[in-house]
C-alpha positions as CSV (number, residue, x, y, z in Angstrom):
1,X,-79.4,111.5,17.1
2,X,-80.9,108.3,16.8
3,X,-81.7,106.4,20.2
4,X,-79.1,103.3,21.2
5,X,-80.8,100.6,22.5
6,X,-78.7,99.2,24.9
7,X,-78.6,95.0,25.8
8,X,-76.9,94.1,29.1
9,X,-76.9,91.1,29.7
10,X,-76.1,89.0,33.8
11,X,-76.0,85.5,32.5
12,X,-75.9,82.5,35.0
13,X,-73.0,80.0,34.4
14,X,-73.2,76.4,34.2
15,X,-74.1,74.8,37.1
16,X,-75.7,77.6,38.5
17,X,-72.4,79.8,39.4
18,X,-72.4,83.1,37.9
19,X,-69.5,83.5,36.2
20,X,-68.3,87.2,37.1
21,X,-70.4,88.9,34.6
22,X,-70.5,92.8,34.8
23,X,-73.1,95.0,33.9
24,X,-72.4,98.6,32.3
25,X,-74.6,101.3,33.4
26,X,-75.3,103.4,30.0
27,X,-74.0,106.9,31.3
28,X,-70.3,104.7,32.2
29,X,-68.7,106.5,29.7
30,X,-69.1,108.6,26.0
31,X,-69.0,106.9,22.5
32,X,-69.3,106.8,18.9
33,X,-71.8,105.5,16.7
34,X,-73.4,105.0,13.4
35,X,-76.8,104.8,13.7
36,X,-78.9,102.1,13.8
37,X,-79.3,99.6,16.3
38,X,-76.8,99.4,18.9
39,X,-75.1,97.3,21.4
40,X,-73.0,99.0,23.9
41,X,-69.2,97.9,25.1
42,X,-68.1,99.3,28.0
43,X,-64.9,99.8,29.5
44,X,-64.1,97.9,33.0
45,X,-62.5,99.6,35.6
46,X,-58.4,98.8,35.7
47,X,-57.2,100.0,38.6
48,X,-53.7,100.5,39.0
49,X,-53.1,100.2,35.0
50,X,-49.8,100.6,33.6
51,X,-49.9,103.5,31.2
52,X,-47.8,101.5,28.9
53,X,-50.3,99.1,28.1
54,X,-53.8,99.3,26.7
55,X,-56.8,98.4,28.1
56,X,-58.9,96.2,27.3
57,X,-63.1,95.5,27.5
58,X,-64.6,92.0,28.9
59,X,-68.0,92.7,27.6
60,X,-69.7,89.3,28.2
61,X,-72.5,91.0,26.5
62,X,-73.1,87.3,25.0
63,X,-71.9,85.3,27.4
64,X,-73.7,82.3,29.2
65,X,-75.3,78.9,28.8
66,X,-78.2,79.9,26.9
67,X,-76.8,83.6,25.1
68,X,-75.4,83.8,22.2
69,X,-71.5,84.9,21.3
70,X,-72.2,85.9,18.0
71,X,-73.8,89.2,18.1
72,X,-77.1,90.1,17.0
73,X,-76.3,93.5,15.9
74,X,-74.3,94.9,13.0
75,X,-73.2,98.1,15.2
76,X,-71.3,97.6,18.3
77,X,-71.2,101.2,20.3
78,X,-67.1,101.4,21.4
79,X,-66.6,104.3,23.7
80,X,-64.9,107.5,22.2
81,X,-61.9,107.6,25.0
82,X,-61.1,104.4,22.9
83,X,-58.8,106.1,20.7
84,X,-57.1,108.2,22.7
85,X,-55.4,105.0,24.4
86,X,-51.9,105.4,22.1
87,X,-51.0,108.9,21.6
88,X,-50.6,110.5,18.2
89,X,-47.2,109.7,17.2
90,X,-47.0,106.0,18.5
91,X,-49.9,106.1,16.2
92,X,-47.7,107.1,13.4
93,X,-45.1,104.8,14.2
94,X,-47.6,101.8,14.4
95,X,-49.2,102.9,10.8
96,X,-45.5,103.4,8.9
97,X,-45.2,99.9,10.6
98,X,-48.3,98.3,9.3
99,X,-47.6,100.1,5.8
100,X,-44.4,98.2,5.1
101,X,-45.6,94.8,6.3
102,X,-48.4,95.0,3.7
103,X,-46.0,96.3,1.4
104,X,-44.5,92.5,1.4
105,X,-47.6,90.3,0.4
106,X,-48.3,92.5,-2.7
107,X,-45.0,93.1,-3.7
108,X,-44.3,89.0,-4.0
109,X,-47.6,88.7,-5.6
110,X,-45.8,90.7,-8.8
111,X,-41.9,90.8,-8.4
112,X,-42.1,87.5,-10.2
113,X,-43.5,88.8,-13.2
114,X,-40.4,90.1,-14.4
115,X,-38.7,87.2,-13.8
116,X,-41.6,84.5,-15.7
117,X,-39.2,83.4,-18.4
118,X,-36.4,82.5,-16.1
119,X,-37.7,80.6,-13.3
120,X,-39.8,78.7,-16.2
121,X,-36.4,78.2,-17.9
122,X,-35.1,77.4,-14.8
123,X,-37.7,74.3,-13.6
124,X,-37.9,73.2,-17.7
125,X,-41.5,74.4,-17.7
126,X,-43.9,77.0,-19.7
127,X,-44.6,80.4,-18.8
128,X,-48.0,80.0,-18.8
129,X,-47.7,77.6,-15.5
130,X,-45.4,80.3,-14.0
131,X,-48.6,82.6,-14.7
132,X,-51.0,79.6,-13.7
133,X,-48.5,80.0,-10.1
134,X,-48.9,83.8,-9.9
135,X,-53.0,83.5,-10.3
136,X,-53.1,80.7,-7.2
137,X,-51.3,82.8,-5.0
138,X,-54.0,85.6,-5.6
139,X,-56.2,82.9,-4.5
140,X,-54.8,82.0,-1.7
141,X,-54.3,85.9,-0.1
142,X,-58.1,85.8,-1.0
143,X,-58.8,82.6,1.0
144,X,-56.4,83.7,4.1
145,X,-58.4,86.4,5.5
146,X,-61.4,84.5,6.1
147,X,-58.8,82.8,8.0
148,X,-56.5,85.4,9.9
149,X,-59.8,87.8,10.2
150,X,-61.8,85.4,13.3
151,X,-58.8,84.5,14.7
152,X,-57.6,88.7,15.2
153,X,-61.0,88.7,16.6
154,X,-60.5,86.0,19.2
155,X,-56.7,86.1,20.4
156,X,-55.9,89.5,18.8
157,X,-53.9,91.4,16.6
158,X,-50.3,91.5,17.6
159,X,-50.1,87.9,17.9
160,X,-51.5,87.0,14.5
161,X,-49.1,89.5,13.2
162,X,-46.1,88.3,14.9
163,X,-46.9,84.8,13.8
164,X,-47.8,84.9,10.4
165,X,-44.5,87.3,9.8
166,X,-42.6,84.5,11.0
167,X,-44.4,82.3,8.9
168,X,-43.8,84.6,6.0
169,X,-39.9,84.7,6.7
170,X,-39.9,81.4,6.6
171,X,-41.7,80.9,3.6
172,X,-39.7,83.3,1.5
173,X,-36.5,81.4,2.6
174,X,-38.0,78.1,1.3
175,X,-39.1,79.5,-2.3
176,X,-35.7,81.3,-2.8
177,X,-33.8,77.8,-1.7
178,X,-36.7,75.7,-4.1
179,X,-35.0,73.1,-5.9
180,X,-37.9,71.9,-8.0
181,X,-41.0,73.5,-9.5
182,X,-43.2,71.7,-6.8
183,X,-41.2,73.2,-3.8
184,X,-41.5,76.5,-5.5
185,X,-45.3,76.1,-6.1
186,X,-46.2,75.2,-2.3
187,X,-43.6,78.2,-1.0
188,X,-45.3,80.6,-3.0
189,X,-48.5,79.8,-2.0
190,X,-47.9,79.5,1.7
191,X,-46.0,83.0,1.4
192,X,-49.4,84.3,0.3
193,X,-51.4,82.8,3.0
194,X,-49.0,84.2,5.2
195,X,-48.6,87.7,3.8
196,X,-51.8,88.4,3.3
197,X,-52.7,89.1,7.2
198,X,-50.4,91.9,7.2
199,X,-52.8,94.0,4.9
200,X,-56.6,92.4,6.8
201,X,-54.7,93.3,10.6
202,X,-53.1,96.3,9.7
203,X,-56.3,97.7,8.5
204,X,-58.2,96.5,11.7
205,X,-55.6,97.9,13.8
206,X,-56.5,101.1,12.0
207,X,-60.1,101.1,13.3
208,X,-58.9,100.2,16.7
209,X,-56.8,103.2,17.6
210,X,-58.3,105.5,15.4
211,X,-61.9,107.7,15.1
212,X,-64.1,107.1,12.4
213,X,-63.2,110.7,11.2
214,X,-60.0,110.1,11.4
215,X,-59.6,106.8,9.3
216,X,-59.8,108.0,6.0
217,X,-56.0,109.2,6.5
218,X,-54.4,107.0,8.0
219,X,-55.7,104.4,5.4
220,X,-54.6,106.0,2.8
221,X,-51.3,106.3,4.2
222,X,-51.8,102.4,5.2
223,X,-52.8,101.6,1.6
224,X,-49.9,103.2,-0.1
225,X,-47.9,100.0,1.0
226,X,-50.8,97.1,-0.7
227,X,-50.7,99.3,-4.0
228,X,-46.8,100.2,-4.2
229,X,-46.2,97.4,-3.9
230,X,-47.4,95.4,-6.9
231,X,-46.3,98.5,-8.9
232,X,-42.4,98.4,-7.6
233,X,-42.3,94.5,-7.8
234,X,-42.0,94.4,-11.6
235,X,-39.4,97.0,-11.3
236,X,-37.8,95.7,-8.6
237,X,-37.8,92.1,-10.4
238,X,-36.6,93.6,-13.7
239,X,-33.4,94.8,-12.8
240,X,-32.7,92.2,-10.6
241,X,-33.5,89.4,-13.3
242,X,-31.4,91.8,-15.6
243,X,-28.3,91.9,-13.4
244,X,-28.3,88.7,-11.6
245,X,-30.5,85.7,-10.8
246,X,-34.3,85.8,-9.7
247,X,-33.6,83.8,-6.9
248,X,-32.4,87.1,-5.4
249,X,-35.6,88.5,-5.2
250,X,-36.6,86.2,-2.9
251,X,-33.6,86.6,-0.7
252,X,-34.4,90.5,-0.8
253,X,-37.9,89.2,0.3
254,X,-36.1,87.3,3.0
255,X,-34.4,90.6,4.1
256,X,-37.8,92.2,4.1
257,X,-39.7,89.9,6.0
258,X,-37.0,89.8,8.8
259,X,-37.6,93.8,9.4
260,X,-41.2,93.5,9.5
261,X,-41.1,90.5,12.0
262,X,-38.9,92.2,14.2
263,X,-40.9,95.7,14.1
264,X,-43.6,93.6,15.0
265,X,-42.3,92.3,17.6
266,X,-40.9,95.3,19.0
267,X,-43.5,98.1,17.5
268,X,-46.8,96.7,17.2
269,X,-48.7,96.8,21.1
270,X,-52.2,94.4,21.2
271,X,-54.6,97.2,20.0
272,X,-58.0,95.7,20.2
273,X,-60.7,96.7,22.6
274,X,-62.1,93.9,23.2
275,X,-60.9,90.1,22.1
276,X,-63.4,87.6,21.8
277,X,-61.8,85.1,24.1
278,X,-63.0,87.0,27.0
279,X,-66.8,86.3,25.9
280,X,-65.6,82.8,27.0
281,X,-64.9,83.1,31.0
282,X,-68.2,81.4,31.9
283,X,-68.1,78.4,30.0
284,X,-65.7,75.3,30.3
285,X,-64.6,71.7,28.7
286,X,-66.4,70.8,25.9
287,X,-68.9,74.2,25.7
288,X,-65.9,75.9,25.8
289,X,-64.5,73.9,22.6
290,X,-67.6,74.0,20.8
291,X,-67.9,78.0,21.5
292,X,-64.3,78.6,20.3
293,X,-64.9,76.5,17.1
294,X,-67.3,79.0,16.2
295,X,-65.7,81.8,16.9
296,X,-62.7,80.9,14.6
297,X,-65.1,79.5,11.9
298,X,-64.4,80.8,8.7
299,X,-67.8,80.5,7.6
300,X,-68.3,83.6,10.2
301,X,-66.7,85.8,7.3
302,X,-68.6,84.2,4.5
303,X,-72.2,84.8,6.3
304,X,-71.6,88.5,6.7
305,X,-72.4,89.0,2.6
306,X,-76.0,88.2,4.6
307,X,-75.7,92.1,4.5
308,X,-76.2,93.4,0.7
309,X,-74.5,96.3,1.6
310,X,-71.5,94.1,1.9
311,X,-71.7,92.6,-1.1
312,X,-71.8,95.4,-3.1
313,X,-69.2,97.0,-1.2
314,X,-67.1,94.3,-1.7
315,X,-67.9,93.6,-6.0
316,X,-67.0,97.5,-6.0
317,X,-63.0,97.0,-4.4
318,X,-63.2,93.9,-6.3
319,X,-63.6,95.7,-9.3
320,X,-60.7,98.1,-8.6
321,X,-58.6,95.3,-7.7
322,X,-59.1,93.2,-11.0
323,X,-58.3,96.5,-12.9
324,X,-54.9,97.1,-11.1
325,X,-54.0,93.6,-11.6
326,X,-54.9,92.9,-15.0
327,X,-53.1,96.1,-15.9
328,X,-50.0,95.7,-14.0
329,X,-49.6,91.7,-15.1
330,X,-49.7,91.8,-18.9
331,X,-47.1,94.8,-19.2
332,X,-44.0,93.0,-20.6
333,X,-46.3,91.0,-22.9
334,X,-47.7,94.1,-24.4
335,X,-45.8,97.3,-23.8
336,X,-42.2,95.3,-24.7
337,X,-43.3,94.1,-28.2
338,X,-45.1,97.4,-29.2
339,X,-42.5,99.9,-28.0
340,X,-39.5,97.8,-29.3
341,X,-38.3,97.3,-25.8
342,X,-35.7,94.4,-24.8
343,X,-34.3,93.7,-21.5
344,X,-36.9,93.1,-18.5
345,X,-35.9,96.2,-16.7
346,X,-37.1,98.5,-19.5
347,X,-40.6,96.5,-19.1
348,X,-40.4,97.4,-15.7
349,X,-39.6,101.3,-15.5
350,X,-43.5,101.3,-16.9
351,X,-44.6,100.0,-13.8
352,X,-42.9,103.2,-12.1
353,X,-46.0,105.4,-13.3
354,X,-49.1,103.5,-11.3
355,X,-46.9,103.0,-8.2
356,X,-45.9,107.0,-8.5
357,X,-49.9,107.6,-8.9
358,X,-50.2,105.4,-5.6
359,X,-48.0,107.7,-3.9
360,X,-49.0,110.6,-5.0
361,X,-52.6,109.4,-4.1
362,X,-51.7,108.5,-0.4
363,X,-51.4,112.4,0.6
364,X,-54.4,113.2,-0.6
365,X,-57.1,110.4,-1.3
366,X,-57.3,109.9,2.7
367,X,-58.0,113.2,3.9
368,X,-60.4,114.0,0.7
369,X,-62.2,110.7,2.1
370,X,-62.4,112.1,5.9
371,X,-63.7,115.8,4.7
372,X,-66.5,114.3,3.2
373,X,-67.0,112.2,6.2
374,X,-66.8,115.5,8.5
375,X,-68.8,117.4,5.5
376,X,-72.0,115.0,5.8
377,X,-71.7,115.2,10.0
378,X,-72.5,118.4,9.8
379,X,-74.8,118.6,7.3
380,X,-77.1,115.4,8.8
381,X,-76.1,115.9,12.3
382,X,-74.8,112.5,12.8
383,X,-72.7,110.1,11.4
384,X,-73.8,107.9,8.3
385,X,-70.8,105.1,7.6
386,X,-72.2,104.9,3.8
387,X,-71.7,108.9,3.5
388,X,-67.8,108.1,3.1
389,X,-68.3,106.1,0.0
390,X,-69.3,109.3,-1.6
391,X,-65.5,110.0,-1.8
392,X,-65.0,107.5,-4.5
393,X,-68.0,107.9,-6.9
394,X,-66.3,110.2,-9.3
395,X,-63.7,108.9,-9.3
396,X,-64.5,104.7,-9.5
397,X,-67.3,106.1,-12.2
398,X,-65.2,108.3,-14.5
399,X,-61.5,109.0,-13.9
400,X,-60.7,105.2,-13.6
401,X,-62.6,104.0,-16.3
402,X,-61.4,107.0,-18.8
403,X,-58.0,106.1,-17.8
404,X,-58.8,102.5,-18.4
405,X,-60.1,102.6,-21.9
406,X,-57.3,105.6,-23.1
407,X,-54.8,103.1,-22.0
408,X,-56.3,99.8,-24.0
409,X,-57.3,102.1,-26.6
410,X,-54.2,104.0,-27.4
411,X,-51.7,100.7,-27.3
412,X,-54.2,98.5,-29.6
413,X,-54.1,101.0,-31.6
414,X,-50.3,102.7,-31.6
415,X,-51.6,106.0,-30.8
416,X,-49.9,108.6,-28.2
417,X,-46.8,106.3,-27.8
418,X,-45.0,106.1,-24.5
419,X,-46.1,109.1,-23.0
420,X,-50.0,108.7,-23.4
421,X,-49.6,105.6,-21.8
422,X,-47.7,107.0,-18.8
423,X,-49.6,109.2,-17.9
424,X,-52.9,107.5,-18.3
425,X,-51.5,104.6,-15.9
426,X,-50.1,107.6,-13.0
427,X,-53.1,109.0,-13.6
428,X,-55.5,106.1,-12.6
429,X,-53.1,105.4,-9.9
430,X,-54.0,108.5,-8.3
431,X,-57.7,107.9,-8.6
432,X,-57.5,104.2,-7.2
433,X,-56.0,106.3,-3.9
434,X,-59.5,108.2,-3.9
435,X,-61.1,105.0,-3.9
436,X,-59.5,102.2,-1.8
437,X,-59.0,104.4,1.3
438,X,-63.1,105.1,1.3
439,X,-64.1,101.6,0.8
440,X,-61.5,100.1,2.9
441,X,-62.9,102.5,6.3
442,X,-66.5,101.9,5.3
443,X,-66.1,98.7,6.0
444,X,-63.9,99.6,9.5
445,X,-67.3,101.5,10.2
446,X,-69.6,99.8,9.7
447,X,-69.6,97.3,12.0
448,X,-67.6,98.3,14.9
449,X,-66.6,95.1,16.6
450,X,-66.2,93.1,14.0
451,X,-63.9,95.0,11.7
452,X,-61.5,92.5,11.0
453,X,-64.3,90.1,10.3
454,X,-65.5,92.3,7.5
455,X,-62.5,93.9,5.8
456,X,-61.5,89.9,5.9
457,X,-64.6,89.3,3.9
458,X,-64.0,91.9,1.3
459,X,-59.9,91.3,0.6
460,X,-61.3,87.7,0.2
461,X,-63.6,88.3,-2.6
462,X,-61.5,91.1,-4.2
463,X,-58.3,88.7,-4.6
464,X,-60.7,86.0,-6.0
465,X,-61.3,88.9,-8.3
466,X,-57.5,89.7,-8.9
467,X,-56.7,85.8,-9.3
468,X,-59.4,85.8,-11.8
469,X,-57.7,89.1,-13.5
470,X,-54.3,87.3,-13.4
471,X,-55.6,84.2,-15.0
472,X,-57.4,85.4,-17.9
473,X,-56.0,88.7,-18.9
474,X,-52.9,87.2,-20.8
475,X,-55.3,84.6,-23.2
476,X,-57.9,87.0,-23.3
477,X,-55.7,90.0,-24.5
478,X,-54.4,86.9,-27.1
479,X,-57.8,86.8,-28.1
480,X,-59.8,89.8,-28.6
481,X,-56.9,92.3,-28.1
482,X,-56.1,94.8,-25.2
483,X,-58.5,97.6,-26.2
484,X,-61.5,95.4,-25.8
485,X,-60.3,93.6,-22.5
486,X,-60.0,97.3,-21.3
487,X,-63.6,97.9,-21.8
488,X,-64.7,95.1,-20.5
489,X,-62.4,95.8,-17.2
490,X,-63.6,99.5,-17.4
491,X,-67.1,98.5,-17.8
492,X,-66.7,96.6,-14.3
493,X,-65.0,99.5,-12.4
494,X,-68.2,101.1,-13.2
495,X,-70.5,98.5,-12.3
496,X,-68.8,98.6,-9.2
497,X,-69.7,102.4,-8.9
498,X,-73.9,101.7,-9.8
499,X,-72.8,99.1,-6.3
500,X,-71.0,101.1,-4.9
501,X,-73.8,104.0,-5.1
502,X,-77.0,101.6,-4.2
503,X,-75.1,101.2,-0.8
504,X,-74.8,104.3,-0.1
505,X,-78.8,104.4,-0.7
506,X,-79.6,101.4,0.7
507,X,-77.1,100.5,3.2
508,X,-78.2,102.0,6.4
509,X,-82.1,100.1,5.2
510,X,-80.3,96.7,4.8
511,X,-78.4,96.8,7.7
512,X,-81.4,97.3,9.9
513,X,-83.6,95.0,8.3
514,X,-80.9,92.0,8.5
515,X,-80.3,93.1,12.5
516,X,-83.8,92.8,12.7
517,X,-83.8,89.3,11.2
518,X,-80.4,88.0,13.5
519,X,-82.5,88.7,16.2
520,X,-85.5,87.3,15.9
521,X,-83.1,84.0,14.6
522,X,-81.3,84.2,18.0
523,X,-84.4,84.8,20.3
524,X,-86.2,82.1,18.1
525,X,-83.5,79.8,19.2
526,X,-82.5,80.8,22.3
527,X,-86.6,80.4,23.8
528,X,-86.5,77.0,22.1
529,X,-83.6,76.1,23.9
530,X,-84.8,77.2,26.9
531,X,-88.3,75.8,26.3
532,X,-86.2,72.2,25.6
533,X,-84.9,72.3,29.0
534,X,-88.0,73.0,30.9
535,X,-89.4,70.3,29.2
536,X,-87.6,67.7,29.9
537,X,-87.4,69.4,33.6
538,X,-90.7,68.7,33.5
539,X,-90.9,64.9,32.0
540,X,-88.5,64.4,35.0
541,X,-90.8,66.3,38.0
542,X,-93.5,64.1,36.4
543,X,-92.5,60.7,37.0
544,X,-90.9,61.7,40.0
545,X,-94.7,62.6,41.1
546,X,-96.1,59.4,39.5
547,X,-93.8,57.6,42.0
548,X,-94.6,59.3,44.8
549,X,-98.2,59.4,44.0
550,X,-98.4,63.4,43.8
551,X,-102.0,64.4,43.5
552,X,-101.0,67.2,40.9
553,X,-99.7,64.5,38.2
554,X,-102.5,65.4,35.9
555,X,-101.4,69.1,35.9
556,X,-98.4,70.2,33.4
557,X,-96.6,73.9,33.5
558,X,-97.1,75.6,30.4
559,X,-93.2,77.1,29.2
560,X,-92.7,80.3,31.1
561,X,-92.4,82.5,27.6
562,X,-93.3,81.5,24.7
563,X,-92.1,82.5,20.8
564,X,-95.0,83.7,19.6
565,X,-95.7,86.2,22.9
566,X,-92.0,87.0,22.6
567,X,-92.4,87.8,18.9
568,X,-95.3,89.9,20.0
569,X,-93.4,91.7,22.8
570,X,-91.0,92.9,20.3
571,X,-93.8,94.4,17.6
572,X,-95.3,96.2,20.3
């Protein structure tokens, strides 16, 4: 097992008053890690706790006038008791929970598909800005989480939840009462905003309550609501649109969002360990503004793709997610017109197979993710985050991508009919279940700490991805035909295996080398700082000698450490 180095840090607050800052002794309490460098969390004392409610860690391991909030390493050590705050079937209750509310966000993102010729009928418009719609609300649930991910961070999950449910209520009510094209496009795109926090805190809430051999599972089960959910809503839509008017699908949205808000409310407990707000007990006015800024700064997601295993990971879901989405949102376009179909509900019963292969998926991807998880423990002795992604790499590198070009293959040209094509599409629903729920608790793993910080940076470049795949399938399927945009989109869920696969290599290298590299940054600037101040501490001593004529003017004090013995130090 590797050796934890462990940082405590008793920072002095301004003005000289300590500001209540504990320090942990390293035998305080048992933990899980993932190798690497490590900086330790531990629990405070509560005496007198309610068994109700959760507790909750004040690290200040950053805190002070001259530390750092933003950690320096990747891998913060949470101890193992942890998880065993909620017992197991709360648990249950709190993921079936979390399932449906990301059930929502996805669902809207593709319900409207069935329904593209009648609300463009309906505003006087094209379908094509219907479409153009669809494609920026993919962008906006992949500019949310950078959003909704620092801010679960700093005031917690259940009231970012709770909020933006509300907010989503809300919105759904205002597209399904639009009375112009405008109204609809801002409703839609606020909807998205909102939704899309359901899916980046439910999957952080995940990796707060529970293990890391544990996750696999209860992703998967987690996941089957994000990837149902496009697959019912073009169903859903269909018969609605056939039956009655597509305005209802945004009142049964309404409905929706209602139940989730109020499970929320009433189901969902604060599950983080430890929110960031805590960090900010020592500082006050304006330092405490500044701090805070940062904290919630969504450039804090867009910085972590410093780690190249991030990246990677995150082209690889991307690549999954442009797949599912430019299959699912050309289907009445191209399955109607080649099987001789007519009414928007017999579009949509083709959408039944992928959501079936999602379900199907969720009982088993999970737990086939977690063995391999438990199979690596045991064969290496400890834990390796990157080991889970082995999971996925048969499946991301051949199932998918078979699948993928069977489908595009077989409709361009008319071969196998309606039963090849169902069964390709259930079957690469099943495999995306193999896949999501690995890449998904890799990153949960891989930092612990700042979970929601990095699953917010990957569902941010994977819908940029699926607004990309919404955009362009349609003219690009008008151009070079479905069986070559299917090996293009099959040739990318492989790329995003080769990614995928150098992570697994590399990973645990990069993630040490760029710790490395944040600390020497933050040392680099915190002995400046300090170095700053003693300066001008000493400007001031100086003329205060010059006045009174001190006899050791001539003599100036050297800093008391300086970068380059500090750099040293940390060599040696």
């Amino acid at each position: 097992m590797p050796e934890s180095n462990v940082t405590h840090f008793q920072p002095t607050g301004r003005g000289g008053q300590n500001p209540g800052v504990h320090a942990y002794s390293p035998s305080s309490s048992s933990s899980t890690h993932s190798g690497g460098t490590i900086e330790s969390i531990r629990p405070a004392a509560r005496p007198g706790t309610d068994d109700g409610e959760l507790d909750r860690c004040s690290t200040h391991h950053s805190l002070g006038p001259d530390m750092p909030v933003e950690p320096i390493s990747s891998v913060i050590d949470v101890p193992d008791e942890v998880y065993d705050r909620i017992p197991p079937h709360r648990k249950l209750v709190i993921v079936l929970l979390l399932s449906f509310c990301s059930f929502l966000a996805p669902i809207s993102s593709t319900s409207v598909l069935a329904a593209t010729p009648e609300v463009a009928a309906e505003y006087s418009t094209t379908g094509a800005i219907i479409n153009l719609v669809n494609a920026l609300y993919m962008l906006f649930m992949g500019l949310s989480p950078i959003f909704w991910g620092p801010l679960s961070q700093v005031y917690g999950r259940r009231i970012v939840t709770i909020t933006t449910a509300i907010g989503f209520l809300a919105c759904s009510i205002g597209t399904a009462l639009s009375p112009n094209l405008g109204a609809f496009f801002v409703f839609r795109l606020l909807t998205a905003f909102e939704g899309t926090s359901f899916i980046l805190v439910g999957a952080s809430v995940i990796g707060d309550i529970y293990r890391p051999t544990e996750r696999g599972t209860a992703t998967g089960w987690f996941m089957s609501g994000t990837l149902v959910g496009p697959a019912l809503g073009p169903f859903i839509g269909g018969i609605i649109v056939t039956y009655t008017s597509w305005r209802v699908i945004f009142w049964l949205q309404t409905g929706l969002a209602g139940v989730a808000a109020v499970g929320s409310y009433f189901l969902l407990p604060e599950t983080i360990y430890h929110k960031r707000i805590d960090d900010l007990v020592g500082y006050s006015g304006t330092a405490k503004v500044k701090v805070m800024l940062g904290l919630i700064n969504p450039w804090r997601v867009i910085r972590l793709y410093e780690y190249p295993n991030l990246f990677l990971t995150g082209l690889s879901s991307s690549s999954l997610v442009w797949n599912m989405y430019s299959l699912l949102t050309p289907i009445r376009y191209v399955l109607n017109p080649r099987y001789n179909l007519t009414t928007p509900m017999q579009g949509g019963l083709f959408y039944l197979a992928p959501g079936c292969g999602y379900l199907v998926g969720t009982f088993i991807g999970g737990r086939y993710a977690d063995y391999v998880v438990k199979k690596y423990i045991k064969k290496r002795g400890i834990r390796i985050p990157e080991d889970r992604m082995y999971s996925a790499l048969p499946f991301m590198g051949i199932i998918i991508p078979g699948c993928v070009l069977i489908y595009g293959w077989s409709v361009e040209k008319d071969v196998g009919g309606i039963p090849l094509t169902v069964i390709v599409l259930f079957l690469q629903g099943v495999a995306q279940l193999f896949c999501f729920p690995s890449l998904n608790t890799y990153c949960l793993d891989v930092m612990p700490g700042r979970g929601a910080e990095v699953i917010a940076g990957n569902y941010a470049l994977r819908y940029l991805f699926a607004c990309a795949g919404t955009a362009v399938v349609l003219p690009a399927i008008n151009g070079i035909g479905v069986g070559w945009f299917s090996t293009i989109s099959a040739l990318f869920v492989f790329t995003g295996t080769v990614c995928a696969f150098v992570s697994i290599k590399r990973g645990r290298e990069w993630r040490q080398k760029v710790d490395a590299k944040r600390k020497r940054r933050a040392t680099r600037k915190i002995l400046e700082e300090k170095n700053s101040d003693l300066t001008t501490d000493d400007n001031i001593q100086q003329n205060g000698d010059g006045i009174m004529g001190s006899p050791d003017d001539s003599i100036r004090r050297e800093p008391l450490t300086t970068l380059e013995a500090q750099e040293k130090k940390e060599e040696v």
